[in-house]
C-alpha positions as CSV (number, residue, x, y, z in Angstrom):
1,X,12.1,11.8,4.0
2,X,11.9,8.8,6.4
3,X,10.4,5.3,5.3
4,X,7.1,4.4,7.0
5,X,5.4,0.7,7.3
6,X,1.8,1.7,6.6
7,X,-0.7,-1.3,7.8
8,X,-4.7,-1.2,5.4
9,X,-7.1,-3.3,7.0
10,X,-10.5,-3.9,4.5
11,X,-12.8,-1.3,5.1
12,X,-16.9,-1.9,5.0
13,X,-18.0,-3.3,2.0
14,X,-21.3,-5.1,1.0
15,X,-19.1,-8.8,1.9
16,X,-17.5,-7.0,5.0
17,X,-20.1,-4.6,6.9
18,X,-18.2,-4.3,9.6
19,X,-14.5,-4.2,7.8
20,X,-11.8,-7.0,8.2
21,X,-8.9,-7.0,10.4
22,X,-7.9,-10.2,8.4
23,X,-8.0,-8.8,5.2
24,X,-5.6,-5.8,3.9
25,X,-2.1,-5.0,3.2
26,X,0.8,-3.9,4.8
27,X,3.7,-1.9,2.9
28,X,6.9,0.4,3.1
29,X,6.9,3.6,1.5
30,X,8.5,6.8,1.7
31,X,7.0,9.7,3.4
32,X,8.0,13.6,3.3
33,X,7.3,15.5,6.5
34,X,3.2,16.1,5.6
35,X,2.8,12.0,5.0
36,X,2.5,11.9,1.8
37,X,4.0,9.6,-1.0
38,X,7.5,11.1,-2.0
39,X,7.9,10.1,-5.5
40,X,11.3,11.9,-5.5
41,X,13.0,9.6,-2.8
42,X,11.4,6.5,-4.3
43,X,14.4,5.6,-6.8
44,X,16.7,5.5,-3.7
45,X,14.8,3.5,-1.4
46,X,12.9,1.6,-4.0
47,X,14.8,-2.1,-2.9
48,X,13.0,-1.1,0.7
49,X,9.6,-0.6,-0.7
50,X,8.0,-3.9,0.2
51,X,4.3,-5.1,0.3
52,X,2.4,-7.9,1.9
53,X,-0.8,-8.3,1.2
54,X,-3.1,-10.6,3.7
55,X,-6.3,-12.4,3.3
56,X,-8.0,-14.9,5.7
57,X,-7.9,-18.6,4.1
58,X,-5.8,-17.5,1.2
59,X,-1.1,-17.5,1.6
60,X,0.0,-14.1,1.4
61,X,1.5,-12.4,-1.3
62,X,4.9,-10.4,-1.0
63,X,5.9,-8.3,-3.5
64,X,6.8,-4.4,-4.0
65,X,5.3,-1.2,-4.1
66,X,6.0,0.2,-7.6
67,X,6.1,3.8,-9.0
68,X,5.5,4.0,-12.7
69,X,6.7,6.0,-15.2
70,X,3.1,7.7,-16.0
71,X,3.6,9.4,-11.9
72,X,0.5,6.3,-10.8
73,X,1.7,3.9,-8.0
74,X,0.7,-0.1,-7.6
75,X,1.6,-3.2,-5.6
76,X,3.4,-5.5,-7.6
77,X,4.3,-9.4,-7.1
78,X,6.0,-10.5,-10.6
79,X,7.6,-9.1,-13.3
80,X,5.3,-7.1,-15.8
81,X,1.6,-5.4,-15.4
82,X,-0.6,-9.0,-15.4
83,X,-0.3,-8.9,-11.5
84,X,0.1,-5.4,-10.8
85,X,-2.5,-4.1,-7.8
86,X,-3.3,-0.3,-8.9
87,X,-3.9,2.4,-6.1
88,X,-6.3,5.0,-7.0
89,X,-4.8,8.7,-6.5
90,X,-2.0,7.0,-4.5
91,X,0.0,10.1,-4.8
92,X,-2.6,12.2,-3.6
93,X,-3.8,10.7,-0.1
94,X,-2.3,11.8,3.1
95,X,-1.2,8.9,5.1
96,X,-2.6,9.1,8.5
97,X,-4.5,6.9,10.6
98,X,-8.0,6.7,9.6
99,X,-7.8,7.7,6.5
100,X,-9.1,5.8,3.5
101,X,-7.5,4.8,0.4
102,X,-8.6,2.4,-2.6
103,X,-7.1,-0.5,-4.2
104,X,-8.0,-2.4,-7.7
105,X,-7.0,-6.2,-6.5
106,X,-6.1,-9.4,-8.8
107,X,-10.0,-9.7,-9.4
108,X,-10.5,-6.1,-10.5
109,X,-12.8,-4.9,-7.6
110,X,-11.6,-1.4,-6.2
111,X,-12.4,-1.9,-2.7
112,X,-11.6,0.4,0.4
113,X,-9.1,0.0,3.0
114,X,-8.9,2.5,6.3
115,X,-4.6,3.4,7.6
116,X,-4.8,1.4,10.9
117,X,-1.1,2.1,11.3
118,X,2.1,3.7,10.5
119,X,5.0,3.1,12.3
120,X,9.2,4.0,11.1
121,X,11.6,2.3,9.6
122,X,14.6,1.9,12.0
123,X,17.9,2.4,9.8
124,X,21.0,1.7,11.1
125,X,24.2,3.9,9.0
């Protein structure tokens, strides 16, 4: 398991044809050795697991990437569900560059973001 800090960019949409380099998230998550979410590592690197998200004209947000007890994941900013950013079939994607996953924001919308990076977590022990 080795933390990763995983950079979505806005993918085309009907607002955005041509995607948004201005618009996205980036977070830090555990990764087994295939890239995918390791739910099983979460609880001990959970204090690590932080997320910014970034939009053009708006301050960004900092919060945490959250693993609930129902096995879903989400970006969180405050305490409690009223903020809570769900990821659709978080646990499923592969994290690689290129790929695509899908994020219900604040407003409700699930819109598409493409992995434009991962890089590791340097740990010093």
């Amino acid at each position: 398991m080795s933390l990763k800090r995983i950079r979505l960019e806005l993918a085309r949409t009907s607002d955005f044809p041509e995607g948004s380099s201005a618009h996205g998230y980036e977070f830090v998550a555990p990764l087994d050795a295939k890239g995918h979410l390791d739910a099983s590592q979460w609880p001990e690197v959970k204090a690590g697991c932080t997320v910014r998200r970034f939009w053009r004209n708006q301050p960004d947000e900092n919060g945490a990437l959250i693993h609930r007890r129902n096995g879903s994941w989400a970006f969180s900013y405050a305490p409690g569900d009223d903020d809570d950013e769900p990821i659709f079939r978080f646990d499923r994607h592969l994290f690689v560059e290129g790929e695509y996953v899908s994020v219900t924001e604040h407003d409700g919308v699930l819109r598409p973001f493409r992995i434009v990076r991962i890089t590791p977590i340097v740990t010093r022990g």
